[in-house]
VMD Tcl script that draws the C-alpha trace (Angstrom):
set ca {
  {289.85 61.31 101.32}
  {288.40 58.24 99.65}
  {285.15 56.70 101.03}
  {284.55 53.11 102.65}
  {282.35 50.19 101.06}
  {280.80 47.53 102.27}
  {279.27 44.83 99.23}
  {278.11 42.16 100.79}
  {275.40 39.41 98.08}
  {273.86 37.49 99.80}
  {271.14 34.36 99.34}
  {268.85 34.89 101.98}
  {267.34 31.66 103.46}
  {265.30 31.86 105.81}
  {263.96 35.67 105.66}
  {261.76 35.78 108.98}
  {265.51 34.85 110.39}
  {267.25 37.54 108.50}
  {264.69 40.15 109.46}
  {266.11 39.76 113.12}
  {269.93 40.69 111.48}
  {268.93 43.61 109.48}
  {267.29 44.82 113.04}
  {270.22 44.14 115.08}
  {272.84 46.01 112.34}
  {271.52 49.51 112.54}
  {273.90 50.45 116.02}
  {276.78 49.40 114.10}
  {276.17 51.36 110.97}
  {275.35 54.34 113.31}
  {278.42 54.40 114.85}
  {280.22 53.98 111.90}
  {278.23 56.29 109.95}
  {277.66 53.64 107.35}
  {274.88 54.84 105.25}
  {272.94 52.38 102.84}
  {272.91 53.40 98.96}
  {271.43 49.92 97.98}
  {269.69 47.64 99.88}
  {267.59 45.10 97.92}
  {265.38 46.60 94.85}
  {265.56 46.26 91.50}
  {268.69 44.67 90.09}
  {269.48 42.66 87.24}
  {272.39 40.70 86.59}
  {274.04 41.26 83.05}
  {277.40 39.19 83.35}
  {277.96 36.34 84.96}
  {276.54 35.24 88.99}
  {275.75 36.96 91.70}
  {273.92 35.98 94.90}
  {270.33 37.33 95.11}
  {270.31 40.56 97.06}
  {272.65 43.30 97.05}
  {273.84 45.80 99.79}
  {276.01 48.68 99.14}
  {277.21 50.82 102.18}
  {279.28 53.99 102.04}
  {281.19 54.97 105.16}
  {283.54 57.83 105.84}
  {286.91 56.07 104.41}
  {288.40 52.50 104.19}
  {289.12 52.59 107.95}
  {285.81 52.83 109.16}
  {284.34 50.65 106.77}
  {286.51 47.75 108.16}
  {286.64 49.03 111.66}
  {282.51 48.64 111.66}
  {282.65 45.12 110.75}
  {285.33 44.15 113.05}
  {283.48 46.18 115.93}
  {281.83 44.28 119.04}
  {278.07 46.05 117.54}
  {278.43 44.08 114.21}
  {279.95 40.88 115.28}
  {277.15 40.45 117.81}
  {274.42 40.65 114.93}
  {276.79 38.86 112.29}
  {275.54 35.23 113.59}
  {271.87 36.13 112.88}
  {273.08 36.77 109.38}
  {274.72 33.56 109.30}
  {272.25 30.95 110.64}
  {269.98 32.81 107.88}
  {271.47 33.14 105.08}
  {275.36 32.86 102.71}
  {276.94 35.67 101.56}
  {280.29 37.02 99.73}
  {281.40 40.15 101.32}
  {283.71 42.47 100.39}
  {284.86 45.93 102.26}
  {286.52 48.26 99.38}
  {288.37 51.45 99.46}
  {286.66 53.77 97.24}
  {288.05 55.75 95.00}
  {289.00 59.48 93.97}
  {291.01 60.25 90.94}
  {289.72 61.01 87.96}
  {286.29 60.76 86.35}
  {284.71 59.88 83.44}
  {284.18 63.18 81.24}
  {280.63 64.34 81.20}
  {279.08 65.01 77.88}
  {275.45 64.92 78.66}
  {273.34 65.44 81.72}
  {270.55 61.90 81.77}
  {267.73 62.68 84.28}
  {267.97 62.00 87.55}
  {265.81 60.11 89.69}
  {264.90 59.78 93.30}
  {266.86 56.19 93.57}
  {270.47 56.05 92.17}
  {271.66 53.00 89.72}
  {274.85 51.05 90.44}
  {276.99 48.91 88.48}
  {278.59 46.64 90.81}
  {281.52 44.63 89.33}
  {284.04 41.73 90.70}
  {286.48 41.07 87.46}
  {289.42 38.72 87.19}
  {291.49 40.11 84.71}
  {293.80 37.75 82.30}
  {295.52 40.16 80.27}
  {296.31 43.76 81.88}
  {297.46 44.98 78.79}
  {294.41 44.60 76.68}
  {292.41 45.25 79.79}
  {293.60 48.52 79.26}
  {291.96 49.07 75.89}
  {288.87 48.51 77.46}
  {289.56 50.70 80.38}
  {289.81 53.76 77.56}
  {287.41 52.98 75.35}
  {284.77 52.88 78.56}
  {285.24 56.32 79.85}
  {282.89 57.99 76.61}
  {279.50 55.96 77.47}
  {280.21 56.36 81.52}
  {280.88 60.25 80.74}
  {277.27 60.54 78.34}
  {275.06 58.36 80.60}
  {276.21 60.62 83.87}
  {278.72 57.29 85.59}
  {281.07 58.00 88.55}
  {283.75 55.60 89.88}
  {282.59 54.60 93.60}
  {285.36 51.69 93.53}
  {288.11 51.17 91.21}
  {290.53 48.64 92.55}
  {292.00 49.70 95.37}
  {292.53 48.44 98.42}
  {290.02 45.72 99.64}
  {289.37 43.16 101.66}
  {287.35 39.69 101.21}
  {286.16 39.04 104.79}
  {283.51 36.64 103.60}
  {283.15 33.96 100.58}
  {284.55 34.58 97.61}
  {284.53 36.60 94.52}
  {286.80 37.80 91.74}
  {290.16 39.79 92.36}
  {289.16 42.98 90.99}
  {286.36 44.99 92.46}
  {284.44 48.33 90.47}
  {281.32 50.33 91.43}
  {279.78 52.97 89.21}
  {276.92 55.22 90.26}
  {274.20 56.59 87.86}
  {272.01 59.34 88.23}
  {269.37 56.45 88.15}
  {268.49 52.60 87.38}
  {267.63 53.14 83.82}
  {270.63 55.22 83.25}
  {272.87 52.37 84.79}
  {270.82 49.86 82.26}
  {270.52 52.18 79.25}
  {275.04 52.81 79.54}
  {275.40 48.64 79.49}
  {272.91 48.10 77.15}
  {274.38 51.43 74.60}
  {275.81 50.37 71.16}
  {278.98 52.50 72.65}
  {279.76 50.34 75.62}
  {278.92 47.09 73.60}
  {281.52 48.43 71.93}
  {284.11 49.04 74.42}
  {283.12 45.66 75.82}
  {284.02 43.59 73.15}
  {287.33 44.95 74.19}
  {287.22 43.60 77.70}
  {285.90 39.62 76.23}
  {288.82 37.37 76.15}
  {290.73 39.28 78.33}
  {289.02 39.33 81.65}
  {286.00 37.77 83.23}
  {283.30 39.23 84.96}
  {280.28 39.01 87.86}
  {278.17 42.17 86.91}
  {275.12 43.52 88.36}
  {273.04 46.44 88.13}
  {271.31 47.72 91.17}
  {268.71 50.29 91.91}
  {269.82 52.46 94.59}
  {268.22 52.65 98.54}
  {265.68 55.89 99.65}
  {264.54 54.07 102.89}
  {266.09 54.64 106.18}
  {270.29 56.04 105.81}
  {271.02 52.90 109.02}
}
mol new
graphics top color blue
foreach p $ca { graphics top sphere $p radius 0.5 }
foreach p [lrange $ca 0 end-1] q [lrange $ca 1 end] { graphics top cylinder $p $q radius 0.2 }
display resetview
């Protein structure tokens, strides 16, 4: 069964404020067994705008991930989030058909790398040139599909109609595939025919809540 995702950006404030949300959440996320793969750290944003911090949350499947931020244990810390800071927030099915095919093996590290990607595409049809000619530099720099499209839902803000979130066996590896002659490549495929918000994230090893 496909995972859950919660990707919330957000501009944070008034962070003495938002310290008193992030407290409030962890119930929530333990109930849902919503476990944090980036919170913060190092990020840099290669296409595009996003807000200033990034969260990405992994639950169970789709249904949980919404159920947790409809629940009474969210809502009740959702209005320290607000009075502190803005945010676009999306909850995403994730994805499980096929991956990229794995040539090499980069290093790991002890923090994962994330691409995380909100794309409105023009022309589906040339889209799809891109969408081959990306799978050889996600298979040799170690990618996996977290999202793909799929089902979604915007519950706050606002951000592009397609949704993608690739994980790296670390942050360098997620830089070193964007920044590869061979996706430059396949990229040049994808300009003109869609638009994109991307980021690349360094993945959470605090606490899992």
């Amino acid at each position: 069964m496909a995972k859950g995702y919660w990707l919330p950006q957000i501009d944070v404030s008034n962070p003495e404020g938002y310290k008193a949300y992030m407290a409030a959440t962890p119930p929530a996320h333990e109930k849902y067994h919503g476990v944090a793969l980036v919170r913060g750290g190092k990020s840099e944003v290669v296409e595009g705008h996003v807000r200033a911090r990034c969260v990405l949350r992994e639950f169970p499947d789709y249904g949980a991930a919404l159920a947790c931020y409809r629940s009474d244990e969210y809502q009740k810390a959702r209005p320290l989030r607000l009075a502190n800071a803005a945010c676009d927030f999306v909850v995403a099915e994730g994805y499980d058909g096929p991956q990229p095919p794995v040539s090499t093996s980069p290093p790991a590290a002890a923090n994962k790398g994330y691409w995380i990607g909100h794309v409105d595409v023009a022309e589906p049809e040339g889209y799809k040139a891109y969408v081959a000619a990306n799978q050889a530099p996600f298979g040799y720099f170690g990618a996996r599909f977290l999202v793909r499209a799929g089902q979604r839902e915007v519950t706050e803000g606002k951000v592009r109609a397609r949704t993608v979130v690739l994980e790296f066996p670390s942050y360098d590896a997620a830089l070193a595939c964007y920044r590869s002659p061979s996706y430059q490549a396949a990229k040049k495929l994808r300009d003109g025919v869609a638009e994109a918000d991307l980021v690349i994230v360094e993945g959470h090893g605090g606490a899992r809540f």
